[in-house]
C-alpha positions in Angstrom: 121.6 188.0 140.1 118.1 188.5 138.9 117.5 187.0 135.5 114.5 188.8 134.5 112.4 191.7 134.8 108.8 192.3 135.5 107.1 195.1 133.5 103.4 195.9 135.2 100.8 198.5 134.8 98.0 199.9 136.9 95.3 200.0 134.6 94.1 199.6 130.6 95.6 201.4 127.5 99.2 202.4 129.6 101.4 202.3 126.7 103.7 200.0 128.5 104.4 198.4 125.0 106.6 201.4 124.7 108.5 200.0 127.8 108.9 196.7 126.1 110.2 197.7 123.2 112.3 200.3 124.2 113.7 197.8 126.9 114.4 195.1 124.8 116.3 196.9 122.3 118.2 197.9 125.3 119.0 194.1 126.5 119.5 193.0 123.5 122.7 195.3 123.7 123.6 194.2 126.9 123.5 190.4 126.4 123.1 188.3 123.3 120.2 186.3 124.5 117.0 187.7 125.7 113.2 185.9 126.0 110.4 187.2 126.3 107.2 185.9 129.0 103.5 187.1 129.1 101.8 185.1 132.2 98.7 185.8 131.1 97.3 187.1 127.8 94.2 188.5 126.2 91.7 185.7 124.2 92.7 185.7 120.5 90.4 185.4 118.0 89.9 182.5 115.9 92.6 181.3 117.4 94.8 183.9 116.4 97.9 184.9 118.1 98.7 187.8 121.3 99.7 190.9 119.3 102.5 191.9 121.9 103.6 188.4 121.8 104.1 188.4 117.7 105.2 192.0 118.0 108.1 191.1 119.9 109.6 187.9 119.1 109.6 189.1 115.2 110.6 192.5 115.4 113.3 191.2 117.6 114.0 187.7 116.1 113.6 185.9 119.1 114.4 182.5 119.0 110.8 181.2 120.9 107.8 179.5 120.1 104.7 181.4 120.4 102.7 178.9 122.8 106.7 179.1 124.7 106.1 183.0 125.6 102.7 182.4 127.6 101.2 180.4 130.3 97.5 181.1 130.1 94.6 182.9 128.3 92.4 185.6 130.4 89.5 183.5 130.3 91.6 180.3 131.4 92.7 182.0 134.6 89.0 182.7 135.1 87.8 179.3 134.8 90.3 178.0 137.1 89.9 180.7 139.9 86.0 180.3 139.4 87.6 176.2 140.3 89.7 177.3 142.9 92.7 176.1 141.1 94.5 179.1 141.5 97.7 177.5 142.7 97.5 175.7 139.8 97.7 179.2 137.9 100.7 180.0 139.7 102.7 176.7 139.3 102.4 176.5 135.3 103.8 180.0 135.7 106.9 179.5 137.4 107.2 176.1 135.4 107.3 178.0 131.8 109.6 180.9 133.3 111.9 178.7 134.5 112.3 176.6 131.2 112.7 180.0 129.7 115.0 181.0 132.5 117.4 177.9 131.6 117.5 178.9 127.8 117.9 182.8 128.0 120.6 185.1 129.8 117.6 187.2 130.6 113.8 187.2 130.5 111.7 190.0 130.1 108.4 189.5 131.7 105.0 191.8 130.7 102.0 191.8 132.6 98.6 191.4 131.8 96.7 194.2 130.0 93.7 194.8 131.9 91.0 194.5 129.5 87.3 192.3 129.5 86.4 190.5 132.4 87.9 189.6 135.9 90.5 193.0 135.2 89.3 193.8 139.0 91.6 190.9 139.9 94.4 191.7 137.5 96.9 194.0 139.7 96.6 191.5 142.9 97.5 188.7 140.3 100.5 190.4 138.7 101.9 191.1 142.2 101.6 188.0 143.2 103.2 186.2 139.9 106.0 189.0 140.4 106.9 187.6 143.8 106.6 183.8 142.7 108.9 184.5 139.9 111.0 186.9 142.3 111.3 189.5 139.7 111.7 193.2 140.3 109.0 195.4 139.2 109.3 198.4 136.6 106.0 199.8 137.4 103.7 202.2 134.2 100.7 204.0 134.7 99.2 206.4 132.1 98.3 210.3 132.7 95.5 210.4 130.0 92.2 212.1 131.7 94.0 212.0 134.7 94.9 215.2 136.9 98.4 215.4 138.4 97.5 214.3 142.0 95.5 211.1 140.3 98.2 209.7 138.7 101.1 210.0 141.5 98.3 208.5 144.1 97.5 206.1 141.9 101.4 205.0 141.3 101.9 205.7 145.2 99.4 203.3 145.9 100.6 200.6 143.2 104.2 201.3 144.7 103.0 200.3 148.2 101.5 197.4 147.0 104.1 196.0 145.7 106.6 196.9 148.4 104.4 195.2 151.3 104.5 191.9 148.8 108.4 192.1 149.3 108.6 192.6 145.9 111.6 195.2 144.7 110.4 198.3 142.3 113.2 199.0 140.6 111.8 202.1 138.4 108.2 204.0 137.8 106.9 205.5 134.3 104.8 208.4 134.3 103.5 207.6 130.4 101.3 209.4 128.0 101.7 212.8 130.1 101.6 216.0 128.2 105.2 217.3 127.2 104.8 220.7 129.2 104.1 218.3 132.1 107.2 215.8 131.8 109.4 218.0 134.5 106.4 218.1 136.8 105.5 214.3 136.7 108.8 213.4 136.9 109.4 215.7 140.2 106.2 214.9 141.6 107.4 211.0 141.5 110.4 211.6 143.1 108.8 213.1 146.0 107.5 209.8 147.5 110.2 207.5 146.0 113.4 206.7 147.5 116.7 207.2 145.3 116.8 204.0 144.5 113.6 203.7 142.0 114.1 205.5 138.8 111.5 207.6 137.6 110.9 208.3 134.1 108.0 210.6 132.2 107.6 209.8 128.8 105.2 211.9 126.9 101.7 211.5 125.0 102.6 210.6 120.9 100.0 211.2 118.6 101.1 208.9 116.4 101.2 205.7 118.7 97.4 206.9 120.0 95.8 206.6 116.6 94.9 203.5 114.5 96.3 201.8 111.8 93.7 201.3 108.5 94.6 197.6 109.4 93.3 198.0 113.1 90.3 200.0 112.0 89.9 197.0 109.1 90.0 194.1 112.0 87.5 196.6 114.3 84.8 197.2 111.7 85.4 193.8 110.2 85.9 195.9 106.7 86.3 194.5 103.1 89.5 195.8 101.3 88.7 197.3 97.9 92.2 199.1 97.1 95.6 199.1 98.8 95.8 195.5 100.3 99.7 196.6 100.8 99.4 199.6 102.6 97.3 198.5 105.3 99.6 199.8 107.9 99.7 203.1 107.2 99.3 205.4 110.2 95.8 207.1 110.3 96.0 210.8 111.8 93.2 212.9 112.3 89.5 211.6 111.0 87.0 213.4 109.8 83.0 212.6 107.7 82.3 213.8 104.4 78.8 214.8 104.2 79.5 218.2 102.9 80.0 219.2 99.2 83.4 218.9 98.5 84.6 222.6 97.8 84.1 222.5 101.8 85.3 219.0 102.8 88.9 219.7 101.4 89.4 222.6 103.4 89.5 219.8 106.6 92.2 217.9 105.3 94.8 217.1 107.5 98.1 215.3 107.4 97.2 211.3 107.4 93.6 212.3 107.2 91.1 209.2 107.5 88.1 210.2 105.4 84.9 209.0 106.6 82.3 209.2 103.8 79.0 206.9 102.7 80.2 204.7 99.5 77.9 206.6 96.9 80.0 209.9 97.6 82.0 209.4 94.4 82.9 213.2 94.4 84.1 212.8 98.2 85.9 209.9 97.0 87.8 211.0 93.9 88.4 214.7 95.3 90.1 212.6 98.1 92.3 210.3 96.0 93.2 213.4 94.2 93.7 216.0 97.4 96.4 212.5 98.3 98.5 213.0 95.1 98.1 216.8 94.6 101.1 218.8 96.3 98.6 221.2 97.4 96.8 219.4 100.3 98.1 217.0 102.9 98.4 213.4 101.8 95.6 211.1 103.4 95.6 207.5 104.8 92.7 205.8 103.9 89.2 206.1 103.1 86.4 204.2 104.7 82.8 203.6 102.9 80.0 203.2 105.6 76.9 201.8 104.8 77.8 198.6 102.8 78.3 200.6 99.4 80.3 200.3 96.9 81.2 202.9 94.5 79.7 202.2 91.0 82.3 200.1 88.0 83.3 203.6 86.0 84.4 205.2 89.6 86.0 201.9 90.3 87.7 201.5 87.5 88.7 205.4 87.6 90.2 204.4 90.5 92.5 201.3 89.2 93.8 204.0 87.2 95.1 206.1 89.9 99.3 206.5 89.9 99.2 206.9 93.8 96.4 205.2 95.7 95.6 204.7 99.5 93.7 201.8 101.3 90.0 202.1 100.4 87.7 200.0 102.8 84.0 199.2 102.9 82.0 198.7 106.3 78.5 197.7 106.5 77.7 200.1 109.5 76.4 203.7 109.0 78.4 207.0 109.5 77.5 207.7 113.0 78.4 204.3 114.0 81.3 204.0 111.8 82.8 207.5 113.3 82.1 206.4 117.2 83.5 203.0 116.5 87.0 204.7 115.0 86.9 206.8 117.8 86.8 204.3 120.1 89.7 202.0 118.9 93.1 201.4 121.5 95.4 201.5 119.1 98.3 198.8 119.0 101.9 198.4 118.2 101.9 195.3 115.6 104.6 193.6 114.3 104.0 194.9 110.4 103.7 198.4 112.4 107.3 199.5 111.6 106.9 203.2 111.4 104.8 202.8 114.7 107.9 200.5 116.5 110.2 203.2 115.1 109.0 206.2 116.8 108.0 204.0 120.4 112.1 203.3 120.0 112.7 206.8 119.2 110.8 208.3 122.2 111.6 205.6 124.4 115.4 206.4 123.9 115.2 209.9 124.2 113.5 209.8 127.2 114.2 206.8 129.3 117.5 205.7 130.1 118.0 202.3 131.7 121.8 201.9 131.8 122.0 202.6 135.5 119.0 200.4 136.4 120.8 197.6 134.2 123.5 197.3 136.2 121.9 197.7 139.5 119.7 194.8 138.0 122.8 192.7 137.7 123.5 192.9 141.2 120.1 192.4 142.5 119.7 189.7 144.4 115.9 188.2 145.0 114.2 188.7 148.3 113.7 185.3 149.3 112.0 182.9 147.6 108.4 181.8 147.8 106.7 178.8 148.7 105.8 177.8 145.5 109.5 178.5 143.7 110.5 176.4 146.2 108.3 173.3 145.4 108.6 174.2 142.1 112.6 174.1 142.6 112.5 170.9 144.4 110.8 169.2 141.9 113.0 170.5 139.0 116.0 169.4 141.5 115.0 165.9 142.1 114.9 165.2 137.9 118.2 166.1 137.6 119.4 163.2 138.9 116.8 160.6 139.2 117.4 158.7 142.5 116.1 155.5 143.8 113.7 155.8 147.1 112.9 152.7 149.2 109.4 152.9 150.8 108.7 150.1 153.3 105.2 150.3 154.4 104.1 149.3 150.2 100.5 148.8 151.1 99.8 152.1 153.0 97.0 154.3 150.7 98.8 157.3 151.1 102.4 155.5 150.3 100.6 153.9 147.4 99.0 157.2 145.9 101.9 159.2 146.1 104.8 156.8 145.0 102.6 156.4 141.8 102.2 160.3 141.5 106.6 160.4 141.5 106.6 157.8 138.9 104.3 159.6 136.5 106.3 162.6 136.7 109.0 161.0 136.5 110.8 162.3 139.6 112.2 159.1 141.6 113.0 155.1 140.9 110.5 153.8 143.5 110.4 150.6 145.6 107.8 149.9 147.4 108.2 146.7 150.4 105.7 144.5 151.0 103.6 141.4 149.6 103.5 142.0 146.1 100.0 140.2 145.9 98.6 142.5 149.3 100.2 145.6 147.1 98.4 144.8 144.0 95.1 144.4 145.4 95.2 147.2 147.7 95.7 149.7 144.4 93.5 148.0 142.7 91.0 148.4 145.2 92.1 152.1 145.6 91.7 152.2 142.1 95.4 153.4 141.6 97.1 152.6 138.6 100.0 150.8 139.8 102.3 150.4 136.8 105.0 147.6 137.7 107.2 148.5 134.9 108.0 151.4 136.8 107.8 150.5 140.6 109.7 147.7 142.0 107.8 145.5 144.7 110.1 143.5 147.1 108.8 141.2 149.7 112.3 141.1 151.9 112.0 137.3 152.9 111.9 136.7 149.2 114.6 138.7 148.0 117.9 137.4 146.8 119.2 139.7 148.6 117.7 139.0 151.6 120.6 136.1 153.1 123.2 138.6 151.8 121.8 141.5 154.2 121.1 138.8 157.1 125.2 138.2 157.3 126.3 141.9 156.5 123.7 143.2 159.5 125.0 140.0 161.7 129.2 141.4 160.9 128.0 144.9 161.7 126.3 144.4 165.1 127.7 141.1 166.0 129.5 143.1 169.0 127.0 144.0 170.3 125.8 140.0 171.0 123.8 139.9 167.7 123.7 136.1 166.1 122.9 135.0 163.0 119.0 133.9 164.1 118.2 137.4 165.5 120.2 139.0 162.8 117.6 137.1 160.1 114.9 138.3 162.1 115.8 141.6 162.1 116.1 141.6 158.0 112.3 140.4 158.0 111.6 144.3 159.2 110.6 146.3 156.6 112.5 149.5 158.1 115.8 147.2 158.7 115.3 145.7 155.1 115.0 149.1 153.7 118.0 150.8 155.7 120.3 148.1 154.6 119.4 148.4 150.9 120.7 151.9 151.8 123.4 150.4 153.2 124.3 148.4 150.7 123.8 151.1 147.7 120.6 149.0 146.0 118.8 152.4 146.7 119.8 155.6 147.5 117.1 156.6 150.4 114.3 155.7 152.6 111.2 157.6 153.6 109.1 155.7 156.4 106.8 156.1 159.5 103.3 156.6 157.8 102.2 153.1 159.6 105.7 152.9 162.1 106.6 155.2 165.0 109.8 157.7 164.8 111.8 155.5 166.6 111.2 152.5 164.5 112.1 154.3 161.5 115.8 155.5 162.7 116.7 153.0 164.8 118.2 151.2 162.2 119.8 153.8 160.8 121.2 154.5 163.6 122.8 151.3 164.2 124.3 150.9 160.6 123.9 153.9 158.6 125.3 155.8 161.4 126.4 159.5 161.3 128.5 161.8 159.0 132.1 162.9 160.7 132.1 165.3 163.2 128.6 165.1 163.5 127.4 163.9 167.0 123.4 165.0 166.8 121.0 163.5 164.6 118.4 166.3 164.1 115.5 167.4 161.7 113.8 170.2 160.2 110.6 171.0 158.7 110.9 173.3 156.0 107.7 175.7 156.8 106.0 176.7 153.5 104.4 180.2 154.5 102.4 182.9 152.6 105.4 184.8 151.0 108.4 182.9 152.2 109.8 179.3 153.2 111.7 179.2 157.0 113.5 176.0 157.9 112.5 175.2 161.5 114.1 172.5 163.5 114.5 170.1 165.7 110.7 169.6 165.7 110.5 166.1 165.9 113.6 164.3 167.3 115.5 166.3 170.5 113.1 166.5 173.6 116.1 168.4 175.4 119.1 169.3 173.5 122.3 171.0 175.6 123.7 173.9 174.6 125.9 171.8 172.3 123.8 169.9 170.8 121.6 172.9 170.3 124.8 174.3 168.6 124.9 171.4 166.5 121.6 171.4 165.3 121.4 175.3 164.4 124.8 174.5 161.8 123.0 171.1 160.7 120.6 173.1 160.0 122.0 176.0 158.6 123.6 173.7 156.0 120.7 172.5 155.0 118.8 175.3 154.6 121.8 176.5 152.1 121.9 173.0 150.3 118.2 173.8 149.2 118.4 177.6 148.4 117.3 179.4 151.3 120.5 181.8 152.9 120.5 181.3 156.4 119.5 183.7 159.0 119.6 181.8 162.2 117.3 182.9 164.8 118.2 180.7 168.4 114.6 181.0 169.6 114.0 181.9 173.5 111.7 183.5 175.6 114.1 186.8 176.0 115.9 188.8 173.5 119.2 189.7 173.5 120.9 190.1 177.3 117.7 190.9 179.3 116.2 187.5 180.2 117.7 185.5 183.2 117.2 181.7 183.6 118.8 178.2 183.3 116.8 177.6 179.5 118.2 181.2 178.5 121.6 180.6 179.2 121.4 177.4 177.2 120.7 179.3 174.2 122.6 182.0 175.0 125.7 179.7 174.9 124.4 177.9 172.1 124.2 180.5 169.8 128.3 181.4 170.8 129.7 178.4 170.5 128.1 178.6 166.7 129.9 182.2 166.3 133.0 180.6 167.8 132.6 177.2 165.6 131.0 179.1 162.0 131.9 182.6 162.5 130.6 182.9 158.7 127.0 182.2 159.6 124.4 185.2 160.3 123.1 184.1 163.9 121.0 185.7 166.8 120.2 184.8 169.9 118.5 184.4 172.1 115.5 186.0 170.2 111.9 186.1 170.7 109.8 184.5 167.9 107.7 187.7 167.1 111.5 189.4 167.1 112.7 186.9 164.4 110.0 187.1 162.0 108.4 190.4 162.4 110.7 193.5 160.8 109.4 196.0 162.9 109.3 194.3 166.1 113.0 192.8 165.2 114.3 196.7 164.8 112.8 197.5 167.9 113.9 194.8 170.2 117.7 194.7 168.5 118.1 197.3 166.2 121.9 196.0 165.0 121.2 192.8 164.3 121.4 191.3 160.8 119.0 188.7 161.8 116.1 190.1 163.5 112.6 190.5 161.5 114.7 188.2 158.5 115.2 185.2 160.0 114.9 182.1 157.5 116.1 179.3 159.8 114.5 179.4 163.6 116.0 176.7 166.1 113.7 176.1 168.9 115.1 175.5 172.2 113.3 172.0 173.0 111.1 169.5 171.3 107.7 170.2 173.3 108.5 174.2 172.2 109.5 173.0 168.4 107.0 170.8 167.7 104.0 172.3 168.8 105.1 176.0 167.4 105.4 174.2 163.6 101.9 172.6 164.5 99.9 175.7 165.5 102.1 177.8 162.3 100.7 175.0 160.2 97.3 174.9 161.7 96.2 178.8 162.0 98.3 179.7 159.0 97.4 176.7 156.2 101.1 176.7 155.8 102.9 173.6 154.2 105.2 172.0 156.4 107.1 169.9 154.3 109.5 167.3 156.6 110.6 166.4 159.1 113.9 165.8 157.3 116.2 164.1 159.1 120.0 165.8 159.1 123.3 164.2 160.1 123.3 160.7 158.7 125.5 158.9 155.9 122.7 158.3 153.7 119.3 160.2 153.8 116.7 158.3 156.1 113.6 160.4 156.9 110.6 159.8 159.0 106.7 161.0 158.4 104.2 161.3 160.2 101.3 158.8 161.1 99.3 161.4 160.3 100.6 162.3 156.9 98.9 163.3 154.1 99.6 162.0 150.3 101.3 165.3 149.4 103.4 165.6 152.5 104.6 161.6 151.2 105.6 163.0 147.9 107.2 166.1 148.9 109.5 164.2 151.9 110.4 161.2 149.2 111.1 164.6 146.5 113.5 166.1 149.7 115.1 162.7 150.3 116.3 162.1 146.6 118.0 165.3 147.2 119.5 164.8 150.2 120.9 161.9 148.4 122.2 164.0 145.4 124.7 165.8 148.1 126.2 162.6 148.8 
């Protein structure tokens, strides 16, 4: 089930605070606790706080901090894309969703308004934070100044976009449309969109498109002379009195916002009393340009007054005054309860979301995205803080990274080595090695170190080990480490930045030794892309796996491509599809992939399957149109190593992809290998995959 909702716009001034509210009354009757998220919101003021933000969590009573409902300011986001930390943008994101998402039934998620600088970047970004968060879309554009054919392209367009992200529209808003026009908008939506995607037309309001006197006050930076208390009234039509006031009263209007220079006493009073007079429409407010004030006898006139109505001064002129009123985007604020009322009103007369609800509670997410992964791992691996052994303690990269865990207080760590040789190599590296929360062991000097000597001799004694080549083995960092596993003083090992493969498993081999039923040790590198994570294996243990094994692998695989989120598709990779290709390597996989139906008839599986067939929808459709797997597949099994290895390799390469592995499948206890080429992240992420791998044991 989707938790949340995503609530975007095309462009400035859509009205989708209408959607908001009207949706979260509408939530709020469906389930008892709803939040509220805004990724990315306008700069404030003085430090002041988002208006849709306050709006919402008071109105509503929402039980969430303020600085809990946003992740960054506009100009924030701008500095650290101008830094190229935009991944950083992206991860603080998903982090304050997701501590949202564990305290809420549902979150509902607005977008970012479109307004001052870097708005050219603005719908890009909210598609992309819409697919990291893996929230459907309920997509709002405005029909204000716009003919009929600009607004459905410009929604077609916005639909598209999102739909080649893989990101699920679940309904589109034709707002602010003239009501003669609702039928039209509506039908011209549903021409392009499938049955599936509501469409809804909600109509222009002329009382949500005009100011408040306390807008207008914060715009002109006004002083309040009178009515302090009825700064929220709802300004209608405006209008300048210059003219003698016999005239000026014949433009009155219904919540009438009188323009007039602050020695216009007559303006003034004829005003105040055209408000309380049951002959003329009653006013809102009255605005004095030019810094005046009116004289004390007017003034205190005025006090007298039974019925009065907010009187502000401005220092500008008329003409600037008027233009500057004019120009105003009027809000929704959280003391604007006659303006909440009527956005509920018209939002319930003329949206229903029942049936997207409930299609909502069934939706599942498409996938999940690199970073949601990481981001998942990470939240994964606190939950149960395990202990990681790291033999090779004075490696930079095994250095840097087991520090990084520590600090964010992911892992235990301990590192093997020479204490002294570890000390001086971080301070050298200028590391801040903090021993109060990283254990260095030098194995000869352990106490445990004649204990593991006589528990490896007793384990491989048949096979003509003594006690003199058993203590030799112990002085090996990699045999050291394995047996702490062994021996449940740590929970998992992550080697091979400074040993080779084999050196890293053999041990594990010998004593560790692998789960029942399982006959293959086999690994897979879980392939970070663009827009999705694939789970590829083996890439760096099998040179030539036989049908069987091949077998083996794919459900190895399979199962742990399920253990860390990702529903398996399993594509047995080839160089034919389906039952054209001929040929001894074909036939392998071929039989592979049925002894997996035969042995886990509840997997999804296909094969043999071309690579471009696997990954590419269109191409998948072409080549086996009834297959469940093709163009979707999240776990790829690659016939042989020399195929495996280098495919993950070039992906990695040509693509920037992470590839975050290889992690090792089949054993007892978790024992995974890296790379002597390894970077510091791909350390932290293997030791973060490791601890768990060892919180399924």
């Amino acid at each position: 089930m989707s938790k949340g909702i995503y609530i975007a716009t095309i462009e400035p001034n859509s009205g989708k605070a209408i959607i908001s509210l009207g949706l979260m009354r509408t939530l709020l009757g469906k389930t008892a606790k709803v939040g509220y998220f805004r990724p990315i919101i306008d700069d404030v003021k003085n430090k002041g706080k988002d208006n849709h933000i306050n709006t919402v969590l008071s109105y509503f009573d929402i039980q969430l901090d303020y600085n809990e409902a946003f992740a960054f300011t506009r100009s924030e986001v701008i500095k650290k894309r101008n830094k190229g930390k935009a991944g950083e943008i992206l991860d603080t994101i998903i982090t304050k969703y997701k501590n949202l998402e564990d305290r809420f039934d549902f979150i509902l998620v607005e977008g970012s308004d479109f307004t001052g600088e870097g708005t050219v970047f603005e719908f890009d970004t909210n598609v992309l934070i819409a697919k990291n968060l893996g929230l459907p879309v309920i997509l709002v554009g405005s029909g204000v100044g716009k003919t009929e054919d600009d607004l459905l392209g410009s929604l077609q367009i916005a639909y598209t976009s999102f739909l080649d992200k893989d990101v699920s529209v679940m309904g589109v808003v034709a707002n602010k449309v003239e009501p003669v026009n609702l039928s039209k908008a509506k039908k011209g939506l549903r021409s392009f969109l499938p049955e599936a995607v509501e469409v809804f037309a909600i109509p222009f309001t002329e009382e949500l498109a005009h100011p408040t006197i306390k807008e207008i006050v914060h715009e002109l930076d006004g002083e309040v002379l009178f009515g302090e208390k009825l700064l929220d009234n709802q300004t209608g039509n405006f209008g300048v009195g210059a003219m003698q006031l016999r005239n000026y009263l014949t433009h009155l209007k219904q919540d009438s916002l009188v323009i007039t220079p602050g020695d216009r006493a007559d303006i003034i009073l004829g005003a105040l009393q055209a408000h309380i007079s049951t002959n003329y429409p009653r006013i809102s407010g009255i605005i004095l340009t030019g810094g005046l004030i009116p004289e004390e006898p007017i003034l205190q006139l005025i006090r007298g007054l039974s019925q009065i109505v907010p009187i502000v001064s401005v220092k500008d002129g008329t003409f600037s005054v008027t233009n500057r009123i004019g120009n105003i985007k009027s809000q929704i604020y959280a003391s604007s309860k006659p303006k909440i009322e009527t956005s509920l009103t018209v939002f319930e007369k003329e949206v229903s979301f029942d049936t997207l609800l409930e299609r909502l509670i069934n939706l599942k997410p498409k996938g999940i995205t690199p970073r949601m992964f990481q981001y998942g791992l990470m939240k994964r691996a606190r939950t149960a803080k395990k202990h990681i052994v790291m033999p090779e303690g004075t490696d930079d990269r095994i250095l840097t990274a087991a520090v990084r865990l520590v600090e964010l207080d992911i892992v235990k760590i301990t590192l093997l080595g020479d204490p002294e040789k570890v000390k001086e190599k971080a301070v050298k590296l200028s590391i801040p090695l903090n021993l109060d929360k990283i254990t260095i062991i030098d194995p000869v000097k352990s106490a445990y170190f004649d204990d593991y000597v006589t528990t490896f001799y007793e384990l491989r004694k048949h096979k003509n080990v003594n006690m003199d080549i058993a203590r030799d083995w112990m002085t090996d960092v990699s045999y050291f480490g394995t047996m702490m596993i062994y021996k449940g003083h740590a929970d998992g090992m992550v080697s091979g930045a400074a040993h080779t493969t084999q050196h890293t498993i053999r041990p594990a081999l010998q004593f560790i030794k692998t789960k029942p039923g399982v006959s293959v040790v086999s690994s897979v590198f879980f392939m970070c892309l663009e827009d999705r994570v694939s789970v590829f294996g083996d890439c760096a243990i099998n040179p030539n796996p036989s049908a069987e094994e091949l077998a083996e692998i794919a459900i190895s695989s399979a199962e742990s491509s399920l253990a860390f989120g990702i529903e398996p598709k399993i594509a047995m990779l080839s160089y034919s599809s389906g039952t054209s290709g001929k040929g001894a390597d074909v036939d392998r996989v071929r039989e592979a992939t049925e002894i997996v139906k035969r042995l886990r008839p509840d997997l999804k599986i296909e094969g043999p399957i071309q690579y471009d067939a696997a990954v590419d929808a269109t191409i998948g459709k072409s080549k086996l149109p009834d297959s469940e797997v093709a163009g979707q597949a999240s776990v790829l099994i690659f016939p042989d190593l020399n195929t495996g290895n280098n495919t993950y390799k070039a992906v990695q390469r040509e693509t920037g992809a992470l590839a975050i592995g290889p992690m090792l499948q089949g054993l007892n206890k978790p024992v995974n290998d890296l790379s002597r080429g390894c970077t510091v992240d791909d350390v932290f992420n293997t030791v973060i995959i490791t601890a768990i791998q060892a919180q399924g044991l």
